[in-house]
N, C-alpha and C positions, 0 to 999 in steps of 0.2 A: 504494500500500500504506500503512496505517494502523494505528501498531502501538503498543501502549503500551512497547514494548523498547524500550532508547538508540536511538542514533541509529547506530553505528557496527556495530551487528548488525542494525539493519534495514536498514542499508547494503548489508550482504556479503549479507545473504539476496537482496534486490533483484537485487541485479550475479550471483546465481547463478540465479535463476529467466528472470531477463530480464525485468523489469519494469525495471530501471535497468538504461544501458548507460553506457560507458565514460566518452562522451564528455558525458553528459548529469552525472556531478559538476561540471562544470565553472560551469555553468549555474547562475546566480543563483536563489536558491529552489525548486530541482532537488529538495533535500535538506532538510527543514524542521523545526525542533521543534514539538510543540503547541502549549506557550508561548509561544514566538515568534509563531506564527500566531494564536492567539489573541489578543495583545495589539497587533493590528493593529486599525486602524477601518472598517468593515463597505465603502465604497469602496477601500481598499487591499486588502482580502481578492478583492475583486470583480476586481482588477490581478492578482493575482501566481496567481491560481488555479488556473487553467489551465497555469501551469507547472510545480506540486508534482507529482512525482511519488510520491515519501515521505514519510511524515513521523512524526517519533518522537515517544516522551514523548509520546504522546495521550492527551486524559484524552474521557470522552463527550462532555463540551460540543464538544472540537476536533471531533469526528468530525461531531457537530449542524453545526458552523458550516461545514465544509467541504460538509455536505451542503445546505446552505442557497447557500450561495455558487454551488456548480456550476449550482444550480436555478435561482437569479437570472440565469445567465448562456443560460441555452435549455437547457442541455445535459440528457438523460435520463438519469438516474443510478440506478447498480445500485450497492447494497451486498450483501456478504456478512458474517455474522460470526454467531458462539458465544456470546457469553459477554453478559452483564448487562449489560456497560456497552456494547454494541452495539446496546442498544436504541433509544434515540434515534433514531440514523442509521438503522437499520433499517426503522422508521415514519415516518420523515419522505422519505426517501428514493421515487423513483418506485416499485420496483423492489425489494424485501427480499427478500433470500431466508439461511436460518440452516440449520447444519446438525442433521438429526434424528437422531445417535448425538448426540456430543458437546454441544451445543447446549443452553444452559438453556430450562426454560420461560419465562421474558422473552422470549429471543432468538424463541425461536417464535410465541409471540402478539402480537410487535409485526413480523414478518416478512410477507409476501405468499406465499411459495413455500419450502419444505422441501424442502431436499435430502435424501431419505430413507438413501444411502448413503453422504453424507458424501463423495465424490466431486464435484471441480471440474470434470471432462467432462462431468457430467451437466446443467452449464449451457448447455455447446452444445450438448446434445440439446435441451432447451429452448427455444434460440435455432433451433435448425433447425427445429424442427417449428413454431414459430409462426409465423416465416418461410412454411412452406409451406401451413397453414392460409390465413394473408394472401392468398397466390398465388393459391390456390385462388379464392377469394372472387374476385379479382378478374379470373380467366380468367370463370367461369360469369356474370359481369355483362358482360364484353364480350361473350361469346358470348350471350346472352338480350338484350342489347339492339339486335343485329344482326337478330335475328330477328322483336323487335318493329317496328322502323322498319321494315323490308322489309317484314314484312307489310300493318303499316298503310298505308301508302304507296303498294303496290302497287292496296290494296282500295279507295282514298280517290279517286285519282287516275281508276281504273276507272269507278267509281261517278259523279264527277263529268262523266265526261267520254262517259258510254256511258249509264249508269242502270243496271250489270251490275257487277257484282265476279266475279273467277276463283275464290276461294278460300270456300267457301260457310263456315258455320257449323262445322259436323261436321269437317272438313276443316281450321279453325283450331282445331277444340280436339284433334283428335290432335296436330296440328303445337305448342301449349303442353304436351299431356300429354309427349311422345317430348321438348320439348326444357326442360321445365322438371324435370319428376320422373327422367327418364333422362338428360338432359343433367348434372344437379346431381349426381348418383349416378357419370355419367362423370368427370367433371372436379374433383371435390371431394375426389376417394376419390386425389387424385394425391401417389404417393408425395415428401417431399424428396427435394432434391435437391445436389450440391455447386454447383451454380451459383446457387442462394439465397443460400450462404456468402459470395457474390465481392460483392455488392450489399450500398450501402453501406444503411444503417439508414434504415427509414422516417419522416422528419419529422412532431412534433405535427400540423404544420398542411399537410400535403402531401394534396393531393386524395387521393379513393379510386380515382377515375378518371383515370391518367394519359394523357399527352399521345401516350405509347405506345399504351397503349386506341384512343383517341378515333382515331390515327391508322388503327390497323387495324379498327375499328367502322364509319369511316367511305368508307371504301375497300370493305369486304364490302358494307355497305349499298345503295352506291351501286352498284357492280358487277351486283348481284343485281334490285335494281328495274331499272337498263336495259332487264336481259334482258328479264325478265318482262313489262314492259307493250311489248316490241317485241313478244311471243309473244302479249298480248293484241288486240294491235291489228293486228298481221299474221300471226298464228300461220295463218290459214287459207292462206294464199298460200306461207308458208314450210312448212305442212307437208303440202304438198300434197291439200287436200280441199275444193278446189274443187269436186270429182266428186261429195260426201258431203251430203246435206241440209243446211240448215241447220242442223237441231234437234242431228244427228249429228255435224255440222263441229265446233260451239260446245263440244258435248260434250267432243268428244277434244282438241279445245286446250286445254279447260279442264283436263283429268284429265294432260294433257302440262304445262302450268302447273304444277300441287299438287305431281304428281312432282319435277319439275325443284325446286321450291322444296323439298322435301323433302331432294334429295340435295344442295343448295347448301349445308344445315344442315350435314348428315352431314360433306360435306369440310369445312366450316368448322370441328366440332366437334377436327378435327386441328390447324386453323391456332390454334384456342385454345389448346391445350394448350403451345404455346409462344409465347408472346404477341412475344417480343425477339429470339428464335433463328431462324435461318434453318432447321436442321434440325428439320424438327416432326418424324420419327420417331425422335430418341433417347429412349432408355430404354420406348419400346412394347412390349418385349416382356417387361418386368418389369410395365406393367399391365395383369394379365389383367380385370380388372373392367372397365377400359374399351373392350377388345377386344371382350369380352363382351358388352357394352350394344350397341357399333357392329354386331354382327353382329346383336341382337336384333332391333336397327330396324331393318334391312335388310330380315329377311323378315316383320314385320310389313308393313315398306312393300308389298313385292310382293304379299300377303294381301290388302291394304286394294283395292288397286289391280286386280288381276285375280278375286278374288272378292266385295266389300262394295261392288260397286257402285250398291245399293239405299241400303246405309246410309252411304253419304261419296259418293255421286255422282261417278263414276267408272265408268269404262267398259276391258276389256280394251287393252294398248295391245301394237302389233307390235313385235319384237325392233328396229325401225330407231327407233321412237321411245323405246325403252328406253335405246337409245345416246345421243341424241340429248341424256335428259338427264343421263345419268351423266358426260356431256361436259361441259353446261355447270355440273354442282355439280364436276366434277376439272379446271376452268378457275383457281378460285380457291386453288388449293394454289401453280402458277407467279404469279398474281397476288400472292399472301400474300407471297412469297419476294424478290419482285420490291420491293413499299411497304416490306419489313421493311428495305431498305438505303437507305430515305429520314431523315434526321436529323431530330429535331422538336426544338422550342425547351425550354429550358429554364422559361419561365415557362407557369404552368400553362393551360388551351386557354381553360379559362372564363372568366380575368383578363380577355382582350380585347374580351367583352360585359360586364364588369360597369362602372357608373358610378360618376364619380367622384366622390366625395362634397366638398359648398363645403369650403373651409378655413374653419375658424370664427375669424375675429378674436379676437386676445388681448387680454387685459383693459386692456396696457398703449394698444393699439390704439383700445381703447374710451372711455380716458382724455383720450388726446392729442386725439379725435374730440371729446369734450364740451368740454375746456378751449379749442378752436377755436369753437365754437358759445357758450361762455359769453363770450371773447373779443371775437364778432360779435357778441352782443348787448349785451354791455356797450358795444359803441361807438356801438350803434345809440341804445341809452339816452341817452348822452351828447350826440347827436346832438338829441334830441327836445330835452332841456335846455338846449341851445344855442337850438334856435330859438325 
């Protein structure tokens, strides 16, 4: 708290809101004046800053310097404040936000964010929903990049090794339409949550993809192409149509392929929706949009499948092969459940491919390197001279 009051009323306010607590007077520079803190030099401000909790008798520049200091130290800093001399801090700060009753015009055009009702809860609505935006983002890029490596990978691997792909054209662009435009519409539209609130604040420089992500991306991924090119390469023997033409066999593997990798999406689209939780069905039944979207796709799917067999090449399939794959897309739910209580590291997945870059010698290095070489020549000089 920063207040232009004494010291001894920005005390009590402190000790009564809980901003200061008991034990924290005790604490060297706990409790600070402006002046004081001002007439420190910009490496002492850089020392003790992180332990001000208060500090009185602020005048703008104090507030500029404290906001400057926090900054120099990593930290993200939010200001709030009303009045004129809160400008400063307010635009220099990451994070401004002033209030729109009370609040001068300064305070608002040097601010980021207006609080319209003057109300302080309305920062953690703020903070929760940006939170959950964030989230969002980054369920709908695990779950779409799951769906691209499966894909590709399945059709790559096929092609190289057959001269045949299972998933023809038609066939991947319902599988981008259903998981890009209805995926992004499921998974985007997810309401906050209190478990956003418990997670600590996302780092400047913290991947977009974490090590969380990558862990459950790459576990779907791989899961899901196993299947798939077993079914490509033995689907006739495992789904019994030895009996069935060639032309007919190839057929219906392939349209048990599309399937199966359809409904791998579908369960998968559940395991997104809680990327760190074991329980992927809390809070399902507050969203009805994504209920809605999962059932749409369902009976598009069966549409595609039992009647558009002209236009996505596909062919009717029997109630045994209907199971067969809503089996292996409700394998990865106990999978999901199963990686989600694997630990992943803390440093980020990418760091372990990136190179390391030379250390560039210091200039004093560069110095001592020449005064040896002038050294060696200078004796060599003396050398010739001699003889």
């Amino acid at each position: 708290m920063v207040t232009g009051d004494n010291i001894y009323t920005a005390k009590a306010i402190a000790l009564e809101c809980g901003i200061l607590q008991r034990e924290d007077t005790i604490e060297k520079y706990a409790i600070i004046e402006g002046r004081e803190f001002r007439n420190f030099s910009e490496e002492e401000r850089l020392e003790i800053v992180d332990k001000i909790c208060v500090m009185g008798r602020s005048s703008p520049t104090d507030k500029l310097f404290l906001v400057q200091a926090l900054r120099k130290k990593g930290h993200v800093v939010a200001v709030t404040g009303d009045g004129t001399n809160d400008a400063p801090a307010l635009h220099e700060a990451d994070i401004g936000l002033s209030m729109g009753i009370q609040g001068t015009e300064v305070a608002k055009e040097s601010s980021d964010i207006i609080i319209l009702d003057d109300n302080f809860a309305s920062v953690v609505k703020v903070v929760r929903w940006g939170r959950s935006v964030y989230a969002n983002i980054q369920k709908f890029i695990q779950f779409q990049l799951t769906v691209n490596v499966a894909a590709l990978s399945i059709n790559f691997v096929a092609a190289v090794s057959s001269g045949d792909v299972p998933l023809t054209a038609v066939q991947l662009l319902w599988v981008n339409l259903i998981m890009d435009t209805l995926g992004a519409l499921a998974l985007a539209t997810e309401a906050p949550t209190d478990h956003l609130m418990n997670r600590p604040p996302v780092g400047r420089r913290e991947p977009l993809i974490t090590n969380i992500m990558w862990r459950n991306l790459i576990v779907q991924a791989f899961y899901q192409v196993i299947v798939l090119l077993v079914l490509t390469f033995k689907g006739n023997d495992i789904l019994n149509l030895k009996d069935d033409s060639t032309a007919r066999a190839n057929k219906v593997r392939n349209t048990v392929i599309f399937n199966a990798f359809v409904f791998c999406q579908i369960f998968n689209e559940f395991n997104s929706r809680k990327p760190d939780q074991v329980n992927i069905f809390r809070g399902l039944r507050s969203s009805h949009l994504f209920v809605g979207i999962i059932s749409f796709t369902l009976v598009l799917q069966v549409l595609i499948v039992e009647f558009a067999g002209k236009i996505a090449s596909t062919t009717p399939l029997n109630w045994k092969k209907w199971i067969t794959c809503i089996v292996i897309g409700f394998i990865s739910w106990p999978l999901a459940a199963i990686v989600k209580l694997i630990p992943v590291p803390e440093r980020p997945f990418l760091d372990y491919f990136r190179l390391k870059k030379p250390r560039r010698k210091s200039s004093s290095e560069h110095r001592s390197k020449s005064d040896r070489k002038t050294e060696v020549n200078g004796g060599q000089d003396h050398h010739m001279e001699m003889t």
